[in-house]
PAKOLSE-249641 format. One record per residue (C-alpha): x, y, z; residue number from 1; residue in one letter. Coordinates in steps of 0.2 Angstrom, whole numbers, plus 5000, padded with zeros to 4 digits. Layout:
N
((X; Y; Z); NUM; a),
...
//
This chain:
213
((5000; 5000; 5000); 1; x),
((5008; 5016; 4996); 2; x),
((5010; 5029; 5008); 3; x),
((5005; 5047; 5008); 4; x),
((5014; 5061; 5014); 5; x),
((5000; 5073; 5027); 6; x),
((5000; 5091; 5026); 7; x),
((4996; 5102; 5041); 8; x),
((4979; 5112; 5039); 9; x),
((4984; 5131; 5040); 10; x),
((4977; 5137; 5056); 11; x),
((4979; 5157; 5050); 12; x),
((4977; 5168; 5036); 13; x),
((4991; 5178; 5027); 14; x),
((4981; 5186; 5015); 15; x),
((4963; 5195; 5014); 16; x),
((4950; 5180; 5008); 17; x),
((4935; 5185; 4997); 18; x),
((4919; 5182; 5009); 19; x),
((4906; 5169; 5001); 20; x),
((4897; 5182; 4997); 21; x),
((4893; 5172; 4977); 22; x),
((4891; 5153; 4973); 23; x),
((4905; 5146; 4973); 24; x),
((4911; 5127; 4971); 25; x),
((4925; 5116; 4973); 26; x),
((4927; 5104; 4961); 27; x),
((4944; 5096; 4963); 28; x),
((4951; 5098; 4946); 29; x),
((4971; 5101; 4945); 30; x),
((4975; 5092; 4959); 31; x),
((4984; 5078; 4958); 32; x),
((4981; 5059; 4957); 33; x),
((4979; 5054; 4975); 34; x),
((4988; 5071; 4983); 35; x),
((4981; 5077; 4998); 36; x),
((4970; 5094; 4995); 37; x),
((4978; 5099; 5011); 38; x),
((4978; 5119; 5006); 39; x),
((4973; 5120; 4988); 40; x),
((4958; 5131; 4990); 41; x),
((4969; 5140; 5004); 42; x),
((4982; 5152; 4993); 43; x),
((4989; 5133; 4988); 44; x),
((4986; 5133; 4970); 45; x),
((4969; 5133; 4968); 46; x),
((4958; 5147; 4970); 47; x),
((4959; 5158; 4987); 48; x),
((4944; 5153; 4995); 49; x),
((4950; 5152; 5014); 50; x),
((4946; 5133; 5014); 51; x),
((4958; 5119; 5020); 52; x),
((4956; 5101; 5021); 53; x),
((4961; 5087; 5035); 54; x),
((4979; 5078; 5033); 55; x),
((4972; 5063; 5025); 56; x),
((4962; 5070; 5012); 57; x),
((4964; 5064; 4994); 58; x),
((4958; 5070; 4976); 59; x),
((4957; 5055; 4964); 60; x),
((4957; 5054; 4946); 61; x),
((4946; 5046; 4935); 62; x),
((4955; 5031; 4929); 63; x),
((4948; 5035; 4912); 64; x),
((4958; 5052; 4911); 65; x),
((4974; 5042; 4919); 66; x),
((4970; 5042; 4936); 67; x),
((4967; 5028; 4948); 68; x),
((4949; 5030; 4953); 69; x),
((4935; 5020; 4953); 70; x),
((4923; 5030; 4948); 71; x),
((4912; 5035; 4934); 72; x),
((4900; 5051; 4930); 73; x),
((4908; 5060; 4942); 74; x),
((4898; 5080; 4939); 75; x),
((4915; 5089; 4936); 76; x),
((4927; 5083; 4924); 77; x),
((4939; 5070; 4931); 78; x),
((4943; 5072; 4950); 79; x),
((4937; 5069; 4965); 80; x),
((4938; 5069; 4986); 81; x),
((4939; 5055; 4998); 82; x),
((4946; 5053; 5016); 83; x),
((4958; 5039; 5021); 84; x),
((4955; 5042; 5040); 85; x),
((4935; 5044; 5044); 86; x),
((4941; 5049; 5061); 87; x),
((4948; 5064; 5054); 88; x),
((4940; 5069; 5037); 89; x),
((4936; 5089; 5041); 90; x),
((4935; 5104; 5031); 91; x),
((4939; 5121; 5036); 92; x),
((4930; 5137; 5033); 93; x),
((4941; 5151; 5036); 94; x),
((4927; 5165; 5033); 95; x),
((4913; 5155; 5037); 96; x),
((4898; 5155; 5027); 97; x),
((4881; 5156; 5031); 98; x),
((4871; 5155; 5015); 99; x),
((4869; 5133; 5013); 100; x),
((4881; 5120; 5009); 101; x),
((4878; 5107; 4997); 102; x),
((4888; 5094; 4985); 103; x),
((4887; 5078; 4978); 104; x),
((4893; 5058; 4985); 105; x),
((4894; 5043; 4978); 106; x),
((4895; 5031; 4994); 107; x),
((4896; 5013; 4999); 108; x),
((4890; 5016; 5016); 109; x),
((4878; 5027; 5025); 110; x),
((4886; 5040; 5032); 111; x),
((4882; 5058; 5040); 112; x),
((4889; 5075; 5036); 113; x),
((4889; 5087; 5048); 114; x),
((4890; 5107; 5050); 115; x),
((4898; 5117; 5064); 116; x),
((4902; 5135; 5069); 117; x),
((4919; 5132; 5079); 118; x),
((4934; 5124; 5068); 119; x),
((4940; 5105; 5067); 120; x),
((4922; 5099; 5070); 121; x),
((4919; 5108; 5087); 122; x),
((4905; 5121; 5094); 123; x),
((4889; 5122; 5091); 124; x),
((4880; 5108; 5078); 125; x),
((4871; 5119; 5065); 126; x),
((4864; 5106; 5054); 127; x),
((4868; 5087; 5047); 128; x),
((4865; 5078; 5032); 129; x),
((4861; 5059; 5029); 130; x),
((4871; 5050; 5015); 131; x),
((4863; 5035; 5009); 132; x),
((4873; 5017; 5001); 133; x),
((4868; 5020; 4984); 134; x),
((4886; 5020; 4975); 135; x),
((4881; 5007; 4961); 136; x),
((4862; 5009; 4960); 137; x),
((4853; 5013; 4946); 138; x),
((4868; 5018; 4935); 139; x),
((4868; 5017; 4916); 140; x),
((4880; 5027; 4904); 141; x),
((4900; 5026; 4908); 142; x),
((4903; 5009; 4912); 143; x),
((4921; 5010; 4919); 144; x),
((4918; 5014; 4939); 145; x),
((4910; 5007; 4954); 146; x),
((4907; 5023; 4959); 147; x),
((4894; 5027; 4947); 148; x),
((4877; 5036; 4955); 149; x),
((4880; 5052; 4960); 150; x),
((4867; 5061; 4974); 151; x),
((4866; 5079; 4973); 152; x),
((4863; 5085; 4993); 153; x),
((4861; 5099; 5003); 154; x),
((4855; 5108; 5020); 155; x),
((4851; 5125; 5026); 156; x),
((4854; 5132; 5043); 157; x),
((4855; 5147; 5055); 158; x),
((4871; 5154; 5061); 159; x),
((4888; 5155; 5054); 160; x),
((4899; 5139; 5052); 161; x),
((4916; 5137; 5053); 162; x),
((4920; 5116; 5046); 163; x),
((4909; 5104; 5039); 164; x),
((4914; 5084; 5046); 165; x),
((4911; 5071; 5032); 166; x),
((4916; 5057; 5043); 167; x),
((4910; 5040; 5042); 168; x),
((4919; 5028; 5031); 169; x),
((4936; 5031; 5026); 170; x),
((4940; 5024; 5006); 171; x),
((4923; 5020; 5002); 172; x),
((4913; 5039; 4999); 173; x),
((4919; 5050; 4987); 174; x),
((4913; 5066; 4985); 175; x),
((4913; 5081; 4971); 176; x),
((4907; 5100; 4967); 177; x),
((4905; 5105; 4984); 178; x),
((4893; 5120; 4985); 179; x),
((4894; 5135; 4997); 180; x),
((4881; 5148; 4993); 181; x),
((4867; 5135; 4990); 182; x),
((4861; 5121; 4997); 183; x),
((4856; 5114; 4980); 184; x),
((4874; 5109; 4972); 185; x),
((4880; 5117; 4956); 186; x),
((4882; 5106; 4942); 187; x),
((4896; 5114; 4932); 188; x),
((4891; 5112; 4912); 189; x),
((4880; 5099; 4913); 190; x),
((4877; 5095; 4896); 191; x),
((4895; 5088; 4897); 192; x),
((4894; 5076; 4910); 193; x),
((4883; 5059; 4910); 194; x),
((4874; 5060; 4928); 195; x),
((4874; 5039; 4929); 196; x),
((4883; 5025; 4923); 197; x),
((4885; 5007; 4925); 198; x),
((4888; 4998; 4944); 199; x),
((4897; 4983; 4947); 200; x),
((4901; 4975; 4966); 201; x),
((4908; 4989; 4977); 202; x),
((4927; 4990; 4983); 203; x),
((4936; 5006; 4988); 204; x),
((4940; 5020; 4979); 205; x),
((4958; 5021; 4978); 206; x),
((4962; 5005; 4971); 207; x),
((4953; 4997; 4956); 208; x),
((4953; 4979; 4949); 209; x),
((4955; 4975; 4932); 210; x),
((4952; 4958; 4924); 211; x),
((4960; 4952; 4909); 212; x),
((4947; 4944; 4897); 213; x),
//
């Protein structure tokens, strides 16, 4: 099993961050194939967003476009998110927001998201979210992924929160377009991407199986 180098979470800001004022998503794309996210949307190379990521939090590409994922009709392009330690999958909100949260899973397990007003999880619970198994249910379309059926999802709440916990199950949700703004997600172009595809028996999302014919 190869080993992943963790990035510390910033816990302060350097520069002024744009408040979330607009919709505004993250999708993932230009990270690389199993790198952690870490800081990307924090000043790291992606946009500026004031939002940093837990040690053990991966973006995954779709083995189509060369990656190693296990997934199909993902809504953006090619990559993804997933967490190698449920104990620890958190995102950080260094502006807070107010104004909904949504995104879309794909997920082999239930699971339950959560919202806070303090950072790392803590404070006060300002809403939750449900995630059902539904990974390979129903797909048709892109047949190369186990992690086929995409659920848009999102919840409103009162007060202004700080991190979002998506723990649960570590290798076995993935998760994509992640919506502040809105607590319906943002589907990016959507007459480019295919919203189902076809399921096969579930394994985790890092690795995938292939079986010569």
């Amino acid at each position: 099993m190869k080993t992943f180098k963790k990035l510390a979470v910033a816990a302060a800001l350097s520069v002024t961050l744009p408040a979330f004022a607009d919709v505004i998503f993250l999708d993932f794309e230009g990270i690389g194939n199993q790198m952690p996210v870490g800081d990307f949307y924090n000043g790291g190379g992606g946009p500026n967003y004031g939002v940093s990521f837990s040690d053990a939090t991966l973006a995954i590409i779709d083995a189509d476009a060369g990656g190693t994922g296990n997934i199909a009709n993902e809504p953006s392009p090619d990559t993804v998110m997933f967490f190698l330690d449920a104990n620890n999958a958190i995102l950080n909100a260094l502006n807070g927001f107010d104004t909904g949260f949504s995104f879309y899973y794909s997920s082999a397990f239930a699971a339950t998201v959560t919202v806070w007003d303090g950072l790392d999880g803590t404070g006060n619970l300002l809403g939750s979210i449900d995630l059902d198994a539904q990974y390979n249910i129903g797909c048709s379309g892109d047949p190369n992924g186990q992690y086929c059926n995409w659920t848009p999802i999102g919840v409103a709440f009162a007060g202004t929160a700080m991190s979002i916990n998506f723990g649960g199950t570590a290798n076995y949700t993935a998760y994509d377009n992640i919506t502040f703004g809105a607590d319906v997600p943002v589907i990016p172009e959507p007459s480019s991407y295919a919203l189902m595809a076809l399921g096969l028996a579930g394994i985790g999302l890092a690795t995938r199986r292939r079986r010569n014919t």
